[in-house]
N, C-alpha and C positions, 0 to 999 in steps of 0.2 A: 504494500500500500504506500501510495508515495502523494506530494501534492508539488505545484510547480506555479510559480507565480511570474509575472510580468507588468511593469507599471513604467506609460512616458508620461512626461512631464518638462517642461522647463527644455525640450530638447535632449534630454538625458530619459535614455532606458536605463528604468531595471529589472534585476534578474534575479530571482531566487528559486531554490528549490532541495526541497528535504526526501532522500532515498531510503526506502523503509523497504527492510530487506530480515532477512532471518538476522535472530541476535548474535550467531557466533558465526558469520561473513563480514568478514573483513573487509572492506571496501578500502582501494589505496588509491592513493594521488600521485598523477604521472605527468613526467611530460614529454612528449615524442616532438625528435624536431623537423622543421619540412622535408620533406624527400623528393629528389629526382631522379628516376630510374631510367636509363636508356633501352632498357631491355623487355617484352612486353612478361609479366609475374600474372600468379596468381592468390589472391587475398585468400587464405584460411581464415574464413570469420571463425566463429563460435564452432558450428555445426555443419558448415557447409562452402565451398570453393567457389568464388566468382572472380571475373577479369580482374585485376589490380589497376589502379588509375598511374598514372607515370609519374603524373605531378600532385604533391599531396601537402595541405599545409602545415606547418607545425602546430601541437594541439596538445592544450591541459585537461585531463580529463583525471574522473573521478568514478571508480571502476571496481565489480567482485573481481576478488585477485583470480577467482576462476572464471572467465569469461577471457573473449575478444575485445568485447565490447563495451560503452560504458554507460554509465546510467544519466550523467552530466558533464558537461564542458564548456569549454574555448576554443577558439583556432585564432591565429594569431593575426586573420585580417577583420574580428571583433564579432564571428559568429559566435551566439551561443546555443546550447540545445537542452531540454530534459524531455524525459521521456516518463509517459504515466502507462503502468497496465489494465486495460479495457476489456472485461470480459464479456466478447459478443456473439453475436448468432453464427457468427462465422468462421469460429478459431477452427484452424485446420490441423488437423493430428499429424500429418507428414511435416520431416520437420526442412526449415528454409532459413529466412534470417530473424533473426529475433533483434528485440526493441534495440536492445544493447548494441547491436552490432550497425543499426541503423545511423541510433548517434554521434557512433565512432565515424560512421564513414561518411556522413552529412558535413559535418567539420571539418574531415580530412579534403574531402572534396569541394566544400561550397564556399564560394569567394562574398557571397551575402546571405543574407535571410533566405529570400525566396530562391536563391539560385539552390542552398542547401535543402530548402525546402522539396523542389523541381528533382531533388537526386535521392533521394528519400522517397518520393513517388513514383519512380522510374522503376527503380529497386523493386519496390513493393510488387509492384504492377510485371515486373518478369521472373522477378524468383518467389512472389509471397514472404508469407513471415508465419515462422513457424518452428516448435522445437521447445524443449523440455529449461522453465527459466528460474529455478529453482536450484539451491544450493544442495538441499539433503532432501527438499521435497520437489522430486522429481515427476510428479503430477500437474503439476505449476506451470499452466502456460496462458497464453493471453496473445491480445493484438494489442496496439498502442496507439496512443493520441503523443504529442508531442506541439510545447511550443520553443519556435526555433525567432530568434531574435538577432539584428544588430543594431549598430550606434544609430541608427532612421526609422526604422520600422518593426514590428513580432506579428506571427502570424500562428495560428492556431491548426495544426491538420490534425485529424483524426481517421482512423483506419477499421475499416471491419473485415475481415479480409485482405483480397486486392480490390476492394474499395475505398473509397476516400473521400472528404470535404474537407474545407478548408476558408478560414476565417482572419480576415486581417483585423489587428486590435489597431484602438483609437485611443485608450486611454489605459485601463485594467483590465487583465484577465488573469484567472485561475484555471487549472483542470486538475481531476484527479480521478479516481477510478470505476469513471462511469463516462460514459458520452455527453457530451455536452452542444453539441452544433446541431438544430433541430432545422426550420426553414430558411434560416438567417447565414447557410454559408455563400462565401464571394466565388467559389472554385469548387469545381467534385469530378469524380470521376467521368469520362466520357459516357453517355447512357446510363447512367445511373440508377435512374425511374426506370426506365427501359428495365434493367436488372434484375433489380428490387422486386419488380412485378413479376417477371418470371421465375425469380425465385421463392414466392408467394412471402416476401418483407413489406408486401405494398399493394394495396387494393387497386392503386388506380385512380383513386378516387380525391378530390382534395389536393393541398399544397404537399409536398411531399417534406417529414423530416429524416435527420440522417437517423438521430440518437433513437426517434420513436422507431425506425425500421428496424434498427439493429443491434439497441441497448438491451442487454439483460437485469434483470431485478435480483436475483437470489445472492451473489458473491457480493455485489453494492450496497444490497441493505446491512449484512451481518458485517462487513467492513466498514459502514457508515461513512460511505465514499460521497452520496449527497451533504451529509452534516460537512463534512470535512470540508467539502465545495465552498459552500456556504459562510463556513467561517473562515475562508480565504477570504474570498470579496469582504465581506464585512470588514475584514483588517486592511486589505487593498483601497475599499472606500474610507475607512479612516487614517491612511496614509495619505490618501491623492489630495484630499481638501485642505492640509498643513501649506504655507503658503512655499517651503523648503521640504522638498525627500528627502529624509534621510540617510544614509546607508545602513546606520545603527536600526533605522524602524525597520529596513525588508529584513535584517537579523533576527530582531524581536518577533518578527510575524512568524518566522520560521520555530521559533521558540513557545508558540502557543498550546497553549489544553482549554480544552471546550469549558472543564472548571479548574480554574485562577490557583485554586486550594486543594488542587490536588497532590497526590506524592505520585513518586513512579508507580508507588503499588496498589494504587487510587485509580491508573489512569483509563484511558477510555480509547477505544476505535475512532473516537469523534475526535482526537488529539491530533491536530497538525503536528506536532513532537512527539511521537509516537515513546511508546515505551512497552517492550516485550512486556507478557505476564503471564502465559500460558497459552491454552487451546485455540479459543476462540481471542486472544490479542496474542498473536503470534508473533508480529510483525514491530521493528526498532528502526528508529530513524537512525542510520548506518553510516551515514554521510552526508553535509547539506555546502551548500555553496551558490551567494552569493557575488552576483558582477554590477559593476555600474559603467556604462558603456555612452559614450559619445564624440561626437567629432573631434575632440581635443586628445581624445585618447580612451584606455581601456584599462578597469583595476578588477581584479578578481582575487576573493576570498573564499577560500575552505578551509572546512574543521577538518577534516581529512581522521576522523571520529564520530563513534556514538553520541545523541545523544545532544542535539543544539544546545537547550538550557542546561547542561554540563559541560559544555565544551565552550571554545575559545575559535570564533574565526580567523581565518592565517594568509598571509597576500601571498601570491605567486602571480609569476609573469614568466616573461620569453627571453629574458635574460641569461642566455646559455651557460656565460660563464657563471654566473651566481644561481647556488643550491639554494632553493630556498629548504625551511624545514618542514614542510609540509610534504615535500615530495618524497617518494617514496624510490631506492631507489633501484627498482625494476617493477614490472608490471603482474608479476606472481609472489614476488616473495611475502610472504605472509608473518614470518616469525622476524621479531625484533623489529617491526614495522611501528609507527608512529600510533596507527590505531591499535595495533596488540599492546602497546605500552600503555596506553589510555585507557583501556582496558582495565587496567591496574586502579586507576581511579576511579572510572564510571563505575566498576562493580563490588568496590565498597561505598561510595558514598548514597548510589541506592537506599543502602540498609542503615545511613546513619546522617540522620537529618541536620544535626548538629554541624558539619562538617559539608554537609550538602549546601545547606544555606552561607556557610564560610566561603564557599570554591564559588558560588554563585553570583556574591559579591563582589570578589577577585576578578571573577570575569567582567565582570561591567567595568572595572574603571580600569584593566589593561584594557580591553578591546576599544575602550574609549578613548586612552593615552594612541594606541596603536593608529585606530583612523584619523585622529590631528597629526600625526604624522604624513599620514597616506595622504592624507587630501589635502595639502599644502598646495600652492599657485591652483586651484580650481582640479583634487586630482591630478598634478599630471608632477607624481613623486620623483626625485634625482634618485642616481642608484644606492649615493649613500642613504638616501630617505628609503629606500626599499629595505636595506641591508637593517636599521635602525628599527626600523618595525617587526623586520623577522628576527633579529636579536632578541627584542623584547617578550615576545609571543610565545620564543622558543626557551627564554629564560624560567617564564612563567610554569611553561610546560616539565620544567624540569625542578623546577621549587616543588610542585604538586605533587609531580612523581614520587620527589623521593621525600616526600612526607608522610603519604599514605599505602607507598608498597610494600613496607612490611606488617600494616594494620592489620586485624584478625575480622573475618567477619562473621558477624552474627546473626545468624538466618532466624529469624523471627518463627517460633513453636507454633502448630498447629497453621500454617500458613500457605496454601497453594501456590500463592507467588514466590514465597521463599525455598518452596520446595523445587518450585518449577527453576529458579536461579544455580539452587544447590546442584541440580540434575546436572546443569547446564555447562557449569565450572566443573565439575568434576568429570566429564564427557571430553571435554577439551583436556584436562587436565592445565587449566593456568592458575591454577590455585592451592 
């Protein structure tokens, strides 16, 4: 379950979006740098072989370390992408390219919004999307919506099948996992209605919508993917009417629970901040990442971690010669990664409020010291101002560590949720 926001203003997009993925998938942060091949390759995505492009841009992405593909990003000429799972009338069992792989290769290949958009629909439309997108639950499959954005315009497509519509935004938009584009799209597949109808998605009769043809009910209500919509916009409308966006509010938005007063083990399917807790909330905001994107230039933050309202946004850029400390540094390795270490944190401060509320703190006035940094001359930071921001972030990160990785923790008696944690660490064995 995941949610993905977008908001212009002032000339400035932005970008946010939280990946809700199983609690023990690690999601890493990469950065691959452009490529020019002279020779014609072939892409092994995920699950399946297609042409390779020759020329491909360089790109931060934010990715299961098992996977091709990734869940969100950048490309270094200011496209961004996330991707939401849609579970609809049309998922196909044979497998093709999955959501992940689309991201990746929309960035690699698209020099803007719609042109990334245009190669994401190409794709779809000759290989489909399809194939098992789950880490340990390998039952897990979906089609996807996706809003792809840059420093001018975001545009909204959605997929059910090898069908499509698609939606330019004016101001705000949110998606998450359900269809959202009813009569109101700008663009859709060739014959669409044509289709629809033959496939009995469509009477005939009436304006035709995408979401009414091809949305499913049962996976959207039990993951409260409508609430979850909902309280996007809500936070998206009370962002846009402040007469300044902030970067810090598309952070905060990302950081939300449907109730203000909940604890992790309180939390709810309706949580934009998702928090594993068993059967039916299965699902951990894994990794989220924020861009603020326009003519002047492009900054891009991720937690490259569980857990928004526990975690610390972190700047990277295309800066080849300078690591940031977010990145990770290969595109599999899992152990000794930035989020296994985090790890460390986020799964005792769960169980101890005291020290939850301490780190939560922490977080608001470094990540607040860190963006007066970033956003010097209008955003557009010197490299020392890059370097001084991930100093701090990473300093932060390493105060934290090693404050609480040798703490004990204490699974709360008679507890489902702490039973479900205990299971969970001791499965992995990082405890």
């Amino acid at each position: 379950m995941c949610d993905t926001h977008v908001l212009i203003k002032n000339n400035v997009v932005y970008f946010a979006k939280n990946s809700d993925r199983e609690p023990d998938e690690a999601q890493l942060v990469v950065r691959v740098p452009e490529t020019v091949s002279r020779k014609p390759e072939k892409l092994n995505a995920t699950y399946v072989s297609i042409d390779q492009s020759p020329v491909r841009h360089g790109v931060l992405l934010s990715k299961p370390f098992w996977t091709w593909g990734a869940e969100m990003g950048a490309n270094d000429l200011g496209v961004v992408i996330g991707n939401e799972a849609v579970y609809t009338r049309l998922n196909e069992r044979s497998r093709g390219l999955i959501g992940m792989d689309l991201v990746r290769i929309g960035l690699e290949r698209g020099d803007t919004a719609e042109h990334s958009m245009r190669v994401i629909i190409d794709l779809i439309e000759k290989h489909g999307q399809g194939g098992e997108c789950g880490f340990r639950d390998k039952h897990m499959r979906y089609d996807n919506s996706f809003i792809i954005a840059d420093p001018s315009c975001a545009w909204i497509l959605e997929t059910a099948g090898r069908f499509w519509a698609a939606k330019q935004v004016n101001t705000f938009a949110a998606i998450s996992n359900c269809l959202t584009i009813g009569k109101d799209y700008d663009l859709k597949s060739p014959g669409l209605e044509d289709k629809a109808r033959k496939g009995g998605f469509f009477s005939g009769k009436g304006d035709f919508s995408f979401k009414k043809a091809f949305d499913t009910r049962f996976i959207p209500f039990f993951a409260a993917s409508r609430r979850r919509l909902q309280s996007s916009r809500d936070c998206l409308q009370r962002t846009i009417i402040e007469p300044e966006v902030q970067v810090q509010q598309m952070m905060y938005n990302l950081r939300t629970h449907d109730d203000p007063d909940a604890t992790p083990a309180t939390g709810s399917n309706r949580d934009i901040c998702m928090h594993a807790g068993g059967f039916i909330r299965r699902s951990q905001t894994c990794g989220s990442m924020v861009s603020r994107l326009s003519g002047n230039g492009n900054c891009h933050f991720f937690t490259g971690t569980s857990a928004p309202c526990l975690s610390i946004f972190k700047p990277a850029a295309f800066h080849e010669e300078f690591s940031f400390s977010v990145l990770n540094k290969d595109e599999r390795t899992m152990e000794g990664s930035l989020w296994q270490r985090n790890e460390q944190i986020h799964r005792r401060v769960i169980f101890n409020e005291e020290s939850r509320q301490e780190l939560q703190e922490s977080i608001i006035g470094t990540e607040n010291h860190m963006l007066s940094i970033i956003g010097k001359n209008d955003f557009q930071p010197s490299r020392n101002d890059l370097k001084a921001a991930d100093d701090l972030v990473s300093g932060w990160m390493d105060q934290w560590y090693e404050k609480l990785k040798n703490e004990a923790i204490h699974y709360p008696s008679m507890s489902l949720y702490g039973q479900f944690w205990k299971y969970t660490n001791e499965r992995e064995a990082m405890f």
